[in-house]
C-alpha positions in Angstrom: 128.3 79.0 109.4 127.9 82.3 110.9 125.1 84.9 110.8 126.8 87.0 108.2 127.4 84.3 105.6 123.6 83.2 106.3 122.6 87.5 105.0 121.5 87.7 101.9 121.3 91.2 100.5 118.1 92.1 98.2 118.3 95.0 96.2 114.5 95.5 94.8 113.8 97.5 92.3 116.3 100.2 91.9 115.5 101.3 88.6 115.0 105.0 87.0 111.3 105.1 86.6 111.8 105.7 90.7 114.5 108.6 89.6 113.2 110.2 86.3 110.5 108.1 85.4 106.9 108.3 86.2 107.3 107.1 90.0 109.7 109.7 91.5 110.4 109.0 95.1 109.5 111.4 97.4 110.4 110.5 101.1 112.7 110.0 101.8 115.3 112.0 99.9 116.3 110.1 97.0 119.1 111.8 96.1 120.0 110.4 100.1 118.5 106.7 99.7 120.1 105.8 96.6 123.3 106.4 98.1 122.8 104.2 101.0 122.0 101.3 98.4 125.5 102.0 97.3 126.7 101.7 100.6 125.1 98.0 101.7 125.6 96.6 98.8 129.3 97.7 98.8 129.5 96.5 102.9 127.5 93.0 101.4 130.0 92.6 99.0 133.3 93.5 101.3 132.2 91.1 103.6 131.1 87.9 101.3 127.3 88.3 101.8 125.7 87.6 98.4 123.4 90.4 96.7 120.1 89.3 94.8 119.1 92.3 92.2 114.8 92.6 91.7 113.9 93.8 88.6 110.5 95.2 87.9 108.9 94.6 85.1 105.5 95.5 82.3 104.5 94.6 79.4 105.3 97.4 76.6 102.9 100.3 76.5 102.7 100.2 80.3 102.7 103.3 82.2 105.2 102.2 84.8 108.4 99.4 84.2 107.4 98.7 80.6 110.5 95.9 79.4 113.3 98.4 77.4 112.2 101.6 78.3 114.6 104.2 80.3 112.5 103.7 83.3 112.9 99.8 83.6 116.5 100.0 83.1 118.5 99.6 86.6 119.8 102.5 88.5 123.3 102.7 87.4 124.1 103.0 91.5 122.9 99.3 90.9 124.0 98.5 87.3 127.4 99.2 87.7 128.0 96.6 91.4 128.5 93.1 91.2 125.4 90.9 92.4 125.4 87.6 92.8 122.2 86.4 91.3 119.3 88.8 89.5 115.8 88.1 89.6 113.1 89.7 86.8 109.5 90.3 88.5 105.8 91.0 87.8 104.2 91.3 91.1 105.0 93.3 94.3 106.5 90.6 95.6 109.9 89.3 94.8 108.8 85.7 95.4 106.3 84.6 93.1 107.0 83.0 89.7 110.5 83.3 90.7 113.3 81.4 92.0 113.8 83.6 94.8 113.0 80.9 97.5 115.0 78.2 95.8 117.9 80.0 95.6 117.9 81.6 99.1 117.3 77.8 100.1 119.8 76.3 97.7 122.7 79.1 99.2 121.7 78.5 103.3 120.5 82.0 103.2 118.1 82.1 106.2 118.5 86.1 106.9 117.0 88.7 103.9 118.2 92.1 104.4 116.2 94.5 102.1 116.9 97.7 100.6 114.9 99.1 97.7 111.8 100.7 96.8 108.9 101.2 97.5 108.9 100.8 100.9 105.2 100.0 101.2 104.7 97.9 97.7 107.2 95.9 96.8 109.6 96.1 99.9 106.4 95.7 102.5 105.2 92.8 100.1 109.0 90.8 99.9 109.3 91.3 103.8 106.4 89.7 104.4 106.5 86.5 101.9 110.2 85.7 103.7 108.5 85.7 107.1 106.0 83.6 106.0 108.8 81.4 104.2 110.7 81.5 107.7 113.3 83.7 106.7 114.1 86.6 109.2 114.4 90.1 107.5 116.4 93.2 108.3 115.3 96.4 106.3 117.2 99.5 106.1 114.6 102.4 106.4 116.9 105.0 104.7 117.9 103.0 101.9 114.4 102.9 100.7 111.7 105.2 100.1 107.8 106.2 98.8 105.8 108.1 97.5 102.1 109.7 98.4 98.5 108.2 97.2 94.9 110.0 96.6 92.3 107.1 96.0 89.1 106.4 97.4 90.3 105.5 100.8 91.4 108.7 101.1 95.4 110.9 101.1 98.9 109.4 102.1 101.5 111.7 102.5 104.5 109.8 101.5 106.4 110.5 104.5 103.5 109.2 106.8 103.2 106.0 104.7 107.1 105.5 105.0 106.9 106.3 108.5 103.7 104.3 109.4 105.1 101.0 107.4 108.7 100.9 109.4 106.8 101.0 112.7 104.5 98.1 111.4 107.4 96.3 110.0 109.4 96.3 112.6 106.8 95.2 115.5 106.8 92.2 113.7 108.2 91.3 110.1 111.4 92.9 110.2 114.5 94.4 112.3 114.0 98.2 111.2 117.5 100.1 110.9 119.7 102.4 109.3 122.4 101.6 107.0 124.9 102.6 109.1 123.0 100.7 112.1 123.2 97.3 109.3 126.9 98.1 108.5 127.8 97.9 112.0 126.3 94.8 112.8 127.8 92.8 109.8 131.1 93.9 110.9 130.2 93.2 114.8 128.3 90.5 114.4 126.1 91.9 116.7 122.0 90.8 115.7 119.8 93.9 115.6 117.0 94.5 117.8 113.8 92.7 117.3 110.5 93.7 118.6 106.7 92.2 118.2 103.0 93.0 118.4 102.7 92.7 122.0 105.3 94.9 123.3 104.6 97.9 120.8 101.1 98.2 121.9 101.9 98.4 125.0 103.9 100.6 124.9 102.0 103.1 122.8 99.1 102.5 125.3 101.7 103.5 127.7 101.4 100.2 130.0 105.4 99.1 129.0 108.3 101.2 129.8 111.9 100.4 129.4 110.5 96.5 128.8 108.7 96.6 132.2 104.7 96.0 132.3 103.0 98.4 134.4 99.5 97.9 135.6 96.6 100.1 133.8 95.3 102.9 136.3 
């Protein structure tokens, strides 16, 4: 079996409280992202790779996702493409109290591509349950997106928190890339680049360049 029929697509929670509910999307564009979902999930589809749909889900009354309302209901980007198996969720994660990992098992899938939202919730959360399952993850940085925070810890920009998770991501948990980027590399065959731990800090402590070590002064 090749590397593309071993992809599995993950859609996560493309619904309209992320649109024109109470959760709007502000980085990146998601007038842009949305799109983009379109696109892989089109490319999945053209080229046999099946497409799992997330669903998000509260009780009724709930502020956010509450079962029936406008907001929980898909995106119709999403409602209106084929998938090839749907999955309802409480928690960020797509995993738990679902049978996400039996059926990625069950189908041979042993490569989760993600697209979605949010980026740092339910995406960040997803990416890292399939590593720890052994699955290897691609995610698509501009079919995704988030929004800012103001807590106790302190302010998030949502562009910072976007940016700041797809550099974590990818020195570890994931193959950070464009659509276009993924598209490419289902029709090449051609694996993305990988990257880890070790070699991002060195190179942000500026002892790595162009994969070379260099001694510290």
């Amino acid at each position: 079996m090749s590397t593309i029929q071993k992809r599995a697509l993950i859609v996560i929670d493309v619904q309209n409280e992320y649109f024109t509910g109470n959760l709007p999307i502000e980085y990146p564009n998601p007038q842009e992202t949305i799109v983009n979902v379109g696109v892989a999930m089109d490319a999945a589809s053209a080229a046999g790779i099946p497409v799992i749909v997330v669903q998000q889900t509260s009780p009724t009354g709930s502020p956010l996702f509450a079962i029936g309302t406008d907001g929980w209901q898909l995106h119709p980007v999403v409602a209106l493409r084929p998938h090839d198996h749907y999955v309802r969720k409480t928690l960020p994660s797509a995993y738990p109290e679902t049978n996400l990992a039996q059926w990625l098992q069950a189908n041979g899938i042993d490569t989760l591509t993600v697209v979605g939202y949010m980026t740092h919730n339910c995406d960040a959360s997803t990416i890292n349950h399939a590593l720890h399952n052994g699955t290897a993850v691609e995610f698509l940085h501009d079919a995704s997106g988030a929004v800012s925070y103001l807590n106790q810890a302190g302010y998030a920009s949502a562009k910072d928190i976007h940016r700041v998770f797809n550099v974590v991501l990818q020195s570890r948990f994931a193959a950070v890339i464009s659509t276009q980027e993924w598209v490419d590399s289902v029709r090449s065959g051609a694996a993305p680049v990988r990257d880890s731990i070790y070699k991002s800090n060195q190179r942000a402590r500026g002892l790595m360049q162009d994969g070379v070590t260099r001694r510290a002064a």
